[in-house]
VOBA-1610 file (N, C-alpha, C; in pm, whole numbers, padded with zeros to 5 digits, always signed):
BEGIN
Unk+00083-00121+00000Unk+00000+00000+00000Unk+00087+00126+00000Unk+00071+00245-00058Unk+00098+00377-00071Unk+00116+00429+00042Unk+00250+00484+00093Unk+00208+00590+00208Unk+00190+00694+00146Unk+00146+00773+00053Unk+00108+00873+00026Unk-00034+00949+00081Unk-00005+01092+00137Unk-00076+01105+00196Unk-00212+01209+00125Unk-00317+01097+00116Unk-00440+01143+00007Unk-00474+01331+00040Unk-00494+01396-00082Unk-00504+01563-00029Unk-00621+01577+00012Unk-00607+01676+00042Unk-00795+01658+00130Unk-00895+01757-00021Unk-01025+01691+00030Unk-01130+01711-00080Unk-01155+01824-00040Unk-01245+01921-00166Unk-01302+02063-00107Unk-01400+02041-00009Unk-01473+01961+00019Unk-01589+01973+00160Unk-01442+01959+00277Unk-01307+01918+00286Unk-01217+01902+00410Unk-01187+02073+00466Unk-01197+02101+00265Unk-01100+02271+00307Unk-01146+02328+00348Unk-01294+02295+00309Unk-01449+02434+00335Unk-01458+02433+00500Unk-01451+02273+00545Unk-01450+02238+00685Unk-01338+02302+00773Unk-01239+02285+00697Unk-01080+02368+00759Unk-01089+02494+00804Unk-01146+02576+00687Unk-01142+02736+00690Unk-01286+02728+00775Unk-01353+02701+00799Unk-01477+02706+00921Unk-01423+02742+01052Unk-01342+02608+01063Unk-01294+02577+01212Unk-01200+02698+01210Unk-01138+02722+01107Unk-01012+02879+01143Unk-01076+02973+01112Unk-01241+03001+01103Unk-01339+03128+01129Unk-01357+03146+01306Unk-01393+02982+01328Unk-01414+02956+01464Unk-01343+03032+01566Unk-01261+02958+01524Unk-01117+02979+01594Unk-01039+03116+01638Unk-01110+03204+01570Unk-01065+03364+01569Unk-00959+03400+01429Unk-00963+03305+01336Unk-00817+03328+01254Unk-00879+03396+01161Unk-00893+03487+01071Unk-00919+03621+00976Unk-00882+03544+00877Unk-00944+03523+00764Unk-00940+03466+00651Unk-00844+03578+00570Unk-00807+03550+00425Unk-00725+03636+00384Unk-00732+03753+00340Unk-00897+03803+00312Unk-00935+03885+00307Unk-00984+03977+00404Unk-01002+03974+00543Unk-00997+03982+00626Unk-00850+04038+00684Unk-00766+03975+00644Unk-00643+04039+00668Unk-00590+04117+00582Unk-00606+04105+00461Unk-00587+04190+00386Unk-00620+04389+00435Unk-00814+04366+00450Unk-00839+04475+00519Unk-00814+04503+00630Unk-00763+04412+00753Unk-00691+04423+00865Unk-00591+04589+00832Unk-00511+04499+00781Unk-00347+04532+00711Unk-00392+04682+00660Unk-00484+04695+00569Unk-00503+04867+00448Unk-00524+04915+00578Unk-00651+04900+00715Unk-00682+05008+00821Unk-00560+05040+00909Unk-00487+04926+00883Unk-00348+04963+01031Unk-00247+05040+00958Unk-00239+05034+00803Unk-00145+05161+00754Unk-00212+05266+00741Unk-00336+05300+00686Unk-00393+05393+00657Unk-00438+05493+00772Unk-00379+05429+00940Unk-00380+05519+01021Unk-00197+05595+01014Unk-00097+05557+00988Unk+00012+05622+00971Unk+00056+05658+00815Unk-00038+05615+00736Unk-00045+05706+00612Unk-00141+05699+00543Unk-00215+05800+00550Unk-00386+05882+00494Unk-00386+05843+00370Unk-00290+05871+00295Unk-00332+05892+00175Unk-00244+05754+00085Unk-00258+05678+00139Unk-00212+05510+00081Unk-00353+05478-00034Unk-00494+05544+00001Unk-00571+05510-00083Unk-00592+05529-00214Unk-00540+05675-00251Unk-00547+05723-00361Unk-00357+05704-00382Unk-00316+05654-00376Unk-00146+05627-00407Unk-00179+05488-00455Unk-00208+05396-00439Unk-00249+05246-00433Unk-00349+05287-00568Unk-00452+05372-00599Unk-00535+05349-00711Unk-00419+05401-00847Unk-00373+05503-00781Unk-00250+05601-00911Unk-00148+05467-00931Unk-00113+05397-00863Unk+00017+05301-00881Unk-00084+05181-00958Unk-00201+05158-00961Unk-00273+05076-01061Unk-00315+05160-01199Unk-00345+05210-01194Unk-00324+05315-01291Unk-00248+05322-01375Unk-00112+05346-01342Unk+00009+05305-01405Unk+00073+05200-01443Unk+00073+05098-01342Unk+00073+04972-01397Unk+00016+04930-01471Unk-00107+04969-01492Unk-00165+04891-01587Unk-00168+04978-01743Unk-00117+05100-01738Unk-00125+05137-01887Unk+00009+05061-01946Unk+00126+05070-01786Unk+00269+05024-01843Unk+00250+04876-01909Unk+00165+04801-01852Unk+00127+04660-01875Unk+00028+04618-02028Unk-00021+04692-02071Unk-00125+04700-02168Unk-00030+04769-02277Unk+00046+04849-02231Unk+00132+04891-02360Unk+00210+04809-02421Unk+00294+04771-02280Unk+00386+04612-02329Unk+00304+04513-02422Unk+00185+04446-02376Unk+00121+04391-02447Unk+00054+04402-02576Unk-00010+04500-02568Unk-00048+04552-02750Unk+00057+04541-02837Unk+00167+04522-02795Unk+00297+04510-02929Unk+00352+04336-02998Unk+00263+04220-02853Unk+00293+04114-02885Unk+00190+04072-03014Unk+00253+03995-03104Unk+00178+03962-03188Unk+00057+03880-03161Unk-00095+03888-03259Unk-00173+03813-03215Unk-00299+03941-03193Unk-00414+03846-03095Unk-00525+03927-03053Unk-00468+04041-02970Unk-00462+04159-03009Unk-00375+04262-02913Unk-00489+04290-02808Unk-00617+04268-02778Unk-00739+04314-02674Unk-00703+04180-02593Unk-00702+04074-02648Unk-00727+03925-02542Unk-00583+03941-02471Unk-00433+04003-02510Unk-00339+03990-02456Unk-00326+04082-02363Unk-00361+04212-02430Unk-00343+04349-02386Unk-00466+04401-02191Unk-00544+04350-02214Unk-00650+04378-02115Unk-00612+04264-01972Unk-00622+04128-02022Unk-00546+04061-01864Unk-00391+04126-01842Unk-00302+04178-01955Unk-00183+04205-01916Unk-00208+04337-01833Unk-00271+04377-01872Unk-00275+04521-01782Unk-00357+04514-01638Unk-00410+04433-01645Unk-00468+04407-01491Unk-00361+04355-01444Unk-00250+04232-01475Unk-00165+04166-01398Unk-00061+04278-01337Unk-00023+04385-01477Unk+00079+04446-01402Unk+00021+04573-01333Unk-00151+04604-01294Unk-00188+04710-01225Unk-00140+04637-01082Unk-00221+04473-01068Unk-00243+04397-00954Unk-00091+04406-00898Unk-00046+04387-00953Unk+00142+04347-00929Unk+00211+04493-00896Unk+00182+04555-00943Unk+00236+04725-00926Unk+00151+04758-00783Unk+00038+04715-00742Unk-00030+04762-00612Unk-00004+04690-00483Unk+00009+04562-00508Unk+00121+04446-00411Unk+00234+04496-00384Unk+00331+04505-00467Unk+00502+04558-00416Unk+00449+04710-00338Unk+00404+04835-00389Unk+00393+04933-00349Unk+00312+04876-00221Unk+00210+04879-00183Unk+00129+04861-00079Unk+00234+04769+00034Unk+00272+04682-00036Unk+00405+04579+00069Unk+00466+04678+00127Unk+00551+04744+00067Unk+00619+04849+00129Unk+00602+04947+00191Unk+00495+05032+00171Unk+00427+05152+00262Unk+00365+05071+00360Unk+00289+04959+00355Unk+00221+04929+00460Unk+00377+04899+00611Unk+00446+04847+00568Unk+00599+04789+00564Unk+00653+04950+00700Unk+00671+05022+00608Unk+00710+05196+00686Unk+00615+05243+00777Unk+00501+05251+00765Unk+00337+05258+00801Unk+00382+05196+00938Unk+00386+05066+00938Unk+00409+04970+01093Unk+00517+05022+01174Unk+00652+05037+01099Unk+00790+05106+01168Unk+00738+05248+01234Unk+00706+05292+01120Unk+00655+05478+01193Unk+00575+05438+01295Unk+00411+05348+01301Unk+00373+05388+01456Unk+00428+05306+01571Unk+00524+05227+01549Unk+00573+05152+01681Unk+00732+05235+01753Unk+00792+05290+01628Unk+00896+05345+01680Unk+00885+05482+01796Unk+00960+05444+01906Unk+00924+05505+02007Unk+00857+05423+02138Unk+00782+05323+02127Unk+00749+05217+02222Unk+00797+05167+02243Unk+00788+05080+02341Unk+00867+05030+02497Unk+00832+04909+02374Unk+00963+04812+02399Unk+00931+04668+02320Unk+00951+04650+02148Unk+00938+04804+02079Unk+00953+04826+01924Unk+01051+04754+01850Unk+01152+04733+01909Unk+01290+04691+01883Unk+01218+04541+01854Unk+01176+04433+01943Unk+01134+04322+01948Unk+01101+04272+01862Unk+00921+04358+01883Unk+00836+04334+01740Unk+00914+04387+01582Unk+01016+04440+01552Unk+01099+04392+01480Unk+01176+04300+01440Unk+01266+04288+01525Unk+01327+04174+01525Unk+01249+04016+01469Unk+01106+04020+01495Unk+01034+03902+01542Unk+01049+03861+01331Unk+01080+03962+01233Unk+01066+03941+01125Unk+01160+03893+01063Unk+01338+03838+01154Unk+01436+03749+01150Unk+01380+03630+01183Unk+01346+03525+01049Unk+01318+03401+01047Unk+01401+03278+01037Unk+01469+03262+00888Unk+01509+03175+00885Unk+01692+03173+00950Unk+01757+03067+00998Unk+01838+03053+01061Unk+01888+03210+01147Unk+01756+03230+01216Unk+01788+03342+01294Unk+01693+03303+01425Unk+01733+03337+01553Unk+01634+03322+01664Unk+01608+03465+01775Unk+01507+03498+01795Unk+01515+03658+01861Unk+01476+03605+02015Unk+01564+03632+02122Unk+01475+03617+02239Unk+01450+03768+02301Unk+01325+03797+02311Unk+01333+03941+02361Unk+01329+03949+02557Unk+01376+04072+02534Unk+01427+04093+02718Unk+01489+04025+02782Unk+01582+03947+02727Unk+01686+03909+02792Unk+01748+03981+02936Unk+01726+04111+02878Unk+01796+04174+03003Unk+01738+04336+03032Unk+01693+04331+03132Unk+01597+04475+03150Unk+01614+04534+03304Unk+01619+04684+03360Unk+01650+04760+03458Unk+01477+04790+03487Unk+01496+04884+03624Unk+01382+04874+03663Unk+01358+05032+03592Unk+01432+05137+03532Unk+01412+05256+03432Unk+01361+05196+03299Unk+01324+05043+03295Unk+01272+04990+03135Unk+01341+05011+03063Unk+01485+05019+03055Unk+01605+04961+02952Unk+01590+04843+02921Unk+01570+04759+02805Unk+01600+04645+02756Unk+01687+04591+02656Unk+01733+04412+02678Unk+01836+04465+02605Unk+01761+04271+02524Unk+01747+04291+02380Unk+01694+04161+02307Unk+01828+04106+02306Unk+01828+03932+02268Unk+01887+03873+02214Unk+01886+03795+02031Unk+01975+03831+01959Unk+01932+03721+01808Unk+02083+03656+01831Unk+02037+03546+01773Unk+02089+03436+01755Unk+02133+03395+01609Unk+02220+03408+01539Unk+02253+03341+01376Unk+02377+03395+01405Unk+02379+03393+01228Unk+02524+03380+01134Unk+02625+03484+01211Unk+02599+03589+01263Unk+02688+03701+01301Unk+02791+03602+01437Unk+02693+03546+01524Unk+02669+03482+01625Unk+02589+03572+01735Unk+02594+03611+01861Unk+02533+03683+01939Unk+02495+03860+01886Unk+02421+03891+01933Unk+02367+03993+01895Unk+02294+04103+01942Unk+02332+04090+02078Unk+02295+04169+02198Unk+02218+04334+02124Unk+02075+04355+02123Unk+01997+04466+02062Unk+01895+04505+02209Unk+02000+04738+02209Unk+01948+04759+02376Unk+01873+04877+02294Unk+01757+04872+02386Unk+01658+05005+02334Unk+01614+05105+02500Unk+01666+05209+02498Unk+01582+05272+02608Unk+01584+05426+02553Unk+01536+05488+02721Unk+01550+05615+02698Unk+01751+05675+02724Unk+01827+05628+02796Unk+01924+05721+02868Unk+02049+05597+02791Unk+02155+05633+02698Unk+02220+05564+02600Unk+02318+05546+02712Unk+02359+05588+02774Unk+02442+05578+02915Unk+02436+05431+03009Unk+02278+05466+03059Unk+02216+05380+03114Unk+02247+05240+03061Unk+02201+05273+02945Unk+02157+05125+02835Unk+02287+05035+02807Unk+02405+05095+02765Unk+02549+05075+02788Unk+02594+05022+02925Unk+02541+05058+03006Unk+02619+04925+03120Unk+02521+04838+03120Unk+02360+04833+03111Unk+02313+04735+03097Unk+02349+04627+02991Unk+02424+04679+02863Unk+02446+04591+02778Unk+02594+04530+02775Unk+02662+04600+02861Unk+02786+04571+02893Unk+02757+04433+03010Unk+02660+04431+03093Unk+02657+04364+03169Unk+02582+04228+03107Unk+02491+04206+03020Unk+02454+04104+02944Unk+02590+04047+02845Unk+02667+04158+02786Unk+02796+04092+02701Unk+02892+03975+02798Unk+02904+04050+02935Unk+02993+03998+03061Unk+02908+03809+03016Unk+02813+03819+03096Unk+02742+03720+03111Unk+02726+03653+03003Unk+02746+03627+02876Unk+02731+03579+02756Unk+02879+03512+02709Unk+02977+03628+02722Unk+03112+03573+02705Unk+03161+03468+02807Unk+03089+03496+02908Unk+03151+03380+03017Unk+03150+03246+02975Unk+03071+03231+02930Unk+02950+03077+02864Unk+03001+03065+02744Unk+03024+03143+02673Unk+02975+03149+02526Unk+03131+03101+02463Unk+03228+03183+02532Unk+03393+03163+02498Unk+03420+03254+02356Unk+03482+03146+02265Unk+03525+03189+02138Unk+03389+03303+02063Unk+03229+03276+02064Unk+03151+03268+01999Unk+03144+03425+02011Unk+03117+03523+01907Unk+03083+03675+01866Unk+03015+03721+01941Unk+03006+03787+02032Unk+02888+03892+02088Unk+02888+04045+02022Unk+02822+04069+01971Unk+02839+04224+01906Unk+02659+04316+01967Unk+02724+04438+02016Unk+02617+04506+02006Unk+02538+04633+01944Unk+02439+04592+01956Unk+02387+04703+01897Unk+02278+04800+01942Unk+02244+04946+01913Unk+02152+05028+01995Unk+02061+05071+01880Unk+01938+05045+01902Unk+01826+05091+01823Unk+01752+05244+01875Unk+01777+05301+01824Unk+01755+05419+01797Unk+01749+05558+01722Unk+01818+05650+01754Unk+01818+05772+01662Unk+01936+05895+01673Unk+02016+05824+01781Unk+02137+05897+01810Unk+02226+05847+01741Unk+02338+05905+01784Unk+02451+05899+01723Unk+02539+05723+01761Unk+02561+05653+01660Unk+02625+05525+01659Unk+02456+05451+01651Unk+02372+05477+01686Unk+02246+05416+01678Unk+02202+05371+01560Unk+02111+05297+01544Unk+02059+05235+01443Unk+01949+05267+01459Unk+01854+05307+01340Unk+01674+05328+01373Unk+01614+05227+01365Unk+01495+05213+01391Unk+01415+05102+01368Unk+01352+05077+01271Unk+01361+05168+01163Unk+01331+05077+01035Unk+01442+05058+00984Unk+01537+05054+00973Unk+01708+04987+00939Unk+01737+04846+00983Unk+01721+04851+01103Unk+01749+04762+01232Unk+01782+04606+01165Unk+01703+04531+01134Unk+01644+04426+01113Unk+01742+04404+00971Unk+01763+04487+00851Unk+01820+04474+00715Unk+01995+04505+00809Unk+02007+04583+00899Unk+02135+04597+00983Unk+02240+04473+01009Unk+02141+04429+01100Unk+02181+04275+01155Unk+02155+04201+01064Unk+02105+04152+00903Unk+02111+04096+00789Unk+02246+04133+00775Unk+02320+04245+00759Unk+02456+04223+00649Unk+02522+04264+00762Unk+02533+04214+00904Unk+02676+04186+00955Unk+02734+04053+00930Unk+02841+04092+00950Unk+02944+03960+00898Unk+02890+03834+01005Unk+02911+03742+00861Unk+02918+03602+00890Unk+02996+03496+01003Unk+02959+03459+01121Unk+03097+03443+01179Unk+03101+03298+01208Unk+02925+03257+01183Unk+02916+03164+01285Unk+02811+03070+01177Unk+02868+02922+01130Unk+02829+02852+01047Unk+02664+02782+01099Unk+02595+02720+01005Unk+02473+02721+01014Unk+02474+02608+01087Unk+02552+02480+01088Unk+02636+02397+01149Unk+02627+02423+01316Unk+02664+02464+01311Unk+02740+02559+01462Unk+02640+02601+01545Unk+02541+02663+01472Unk+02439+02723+01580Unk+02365+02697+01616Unk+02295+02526+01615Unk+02266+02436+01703Unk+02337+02426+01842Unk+02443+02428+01875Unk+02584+02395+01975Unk+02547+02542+02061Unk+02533+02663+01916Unk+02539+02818+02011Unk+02372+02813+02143Unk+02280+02765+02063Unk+02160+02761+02113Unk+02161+02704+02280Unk+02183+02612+02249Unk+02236+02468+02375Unk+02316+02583+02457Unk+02431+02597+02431Unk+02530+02689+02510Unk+02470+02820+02593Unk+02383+02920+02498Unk+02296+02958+02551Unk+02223+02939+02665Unk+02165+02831+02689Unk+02064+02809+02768Unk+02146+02802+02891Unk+02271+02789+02949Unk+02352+02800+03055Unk+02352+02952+03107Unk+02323+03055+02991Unk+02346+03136+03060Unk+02174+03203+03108Unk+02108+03142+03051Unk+01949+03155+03077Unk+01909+03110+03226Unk+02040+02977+03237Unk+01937+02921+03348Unk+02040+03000+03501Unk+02082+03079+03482Unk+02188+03137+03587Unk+02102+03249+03636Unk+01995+03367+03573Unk+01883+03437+03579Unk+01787+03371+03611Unk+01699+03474+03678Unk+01522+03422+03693Unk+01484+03533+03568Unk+01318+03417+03593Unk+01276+03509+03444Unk+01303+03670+03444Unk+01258+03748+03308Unk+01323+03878+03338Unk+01147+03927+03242Unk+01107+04016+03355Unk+00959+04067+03266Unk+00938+04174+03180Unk+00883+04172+03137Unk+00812+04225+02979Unk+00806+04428+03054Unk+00866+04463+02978Unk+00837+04601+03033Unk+00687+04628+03001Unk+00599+04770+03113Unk+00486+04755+03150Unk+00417+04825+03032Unk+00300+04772+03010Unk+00184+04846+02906Unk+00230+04684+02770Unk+00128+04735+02653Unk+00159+04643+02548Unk+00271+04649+02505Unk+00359+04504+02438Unk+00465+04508+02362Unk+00409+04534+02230Unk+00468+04624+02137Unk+00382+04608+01974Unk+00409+04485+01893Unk+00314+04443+01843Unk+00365+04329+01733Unk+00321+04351+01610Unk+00318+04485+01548Unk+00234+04478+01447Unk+00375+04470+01298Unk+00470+04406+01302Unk+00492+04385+01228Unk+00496+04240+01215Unk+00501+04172+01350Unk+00439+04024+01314Unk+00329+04015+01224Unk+00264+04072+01312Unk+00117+04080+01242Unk+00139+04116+01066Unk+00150+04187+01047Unk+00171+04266+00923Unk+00280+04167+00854Unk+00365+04077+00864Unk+00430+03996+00789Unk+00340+03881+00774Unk+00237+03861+00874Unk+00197+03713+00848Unk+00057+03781+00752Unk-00007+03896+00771Unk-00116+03924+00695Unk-00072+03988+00546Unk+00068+03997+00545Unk+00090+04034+00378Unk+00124+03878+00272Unk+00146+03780+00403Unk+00182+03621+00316Unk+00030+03560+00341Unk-00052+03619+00327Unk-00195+03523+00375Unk-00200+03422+00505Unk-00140+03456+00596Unk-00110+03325+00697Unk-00234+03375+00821
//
């Protein structure tokens, strides 16, 4: 017999997407309009920018097409919807993208809900290390190797707090990279819409191999602390949010 595993019929999917109505999960359209109301509060005028960028796409798309040989209306009319549709996706990706950075930057936790958009062979633990003035300082985990990321108000402050998480990391950690970094808007700082593409192109130090071993190693210096809490009021996540509602998830 086949282990192949039979796909499920449309009465399974219809049943699927029920239970994830149930469930509280926003279908994709649903998130879609989620997503247009949560930018369109940090930029007004995404509505009429989004119709002008279809607009254009689609004459750019219909022009291209009228020149291929053949029915120039049957080629020319879906081509110009594909490249209005396609011209309003990338643009909208991106403003919605700035839209999320602009209203979180400045909140307690912003740094985090960034970070949270380092996926593959990357791991974010947030608040690793926090004062009772709500200095925090995240941890990522990949290729660079350690990655100590401190966000507060007083850059002073935040600097021995992150000096004091480096202490504690190198102890454990030995040979393995600790590098830090400050999210913000001062000087040596990094902003928070940078942040995230930042820690993408630091150097490579630490093989993909390897950072199974770093993870493990880690956890020695986790278990030497008691938990460390969430500074007070909401953490933002709306770029979680906003990455999983621009992939349909």
């Amino acid at each position: 017999m086949s282990s192949t595993t039979p796909k499920p019929s449309r009465a399974e999917k219809r049943a699927a997407k029920k239970a994830a109505k149930a469930n509280g999960q926003p279908g994709r359209i649903a998130q879609i309009r989620d997503t247009y109301r949560m930018t369109k509060k940090g930029d007004p005028k995404i509505g009429p920018i989004l119709l002008a960028t279809f607009v254009v796409g689609a004459l750019v798309g219909f022009g291209i097409f009228w020149f291929i040989p053949g029915p120039r209306l049957l080629f020319s009319i879906p081509g110009a919807l594909l490249f209005g549709l396609l011209a309003v996706v990338i643009v909208f990706g991106r403003r919605a993208q700035s839209s999320a950075y602009a209203q979180m930057e400045g909140q307690k936790g912003a740094a985090a809900a960034a970070l949270s958009m380092l996926k593959r062979n990357w791991k974010t633990d947030p608040a690793v290390g926090f004062n009772k003035q709500q200095d925090v300082v995240h941890r990522v985990i990949g290729p660079p190797g350690i990655v100590l990321v401190g966000e507060g108000d007083s850059p002073a402050r935040l600097r021995t707090l992150m000096t004091s998480e480096r202490k504690k990391h190198e102890r454990v950690l030995g040979d393995v990279p600790v590098s830090e970094v400050v999210c913000g808007r001062g000087d040596g700082e990094v902003p928070l819409p940078k942040l995230v593409k930042h820690i993408q192109k630091m150097d490579k130090k630490v093989k993909p191999a390897e950072l199974t071993d770093v993870r493990a190693r880690i956890k020695a210096v986790d278990a030497r602390r008691g938990a460390v809490p969430l500074p007070k009021g909401p953490v933002p996540t709306s770029m979680k949010g906003m990455r999983a509602n621009m992939r349909g998830r």
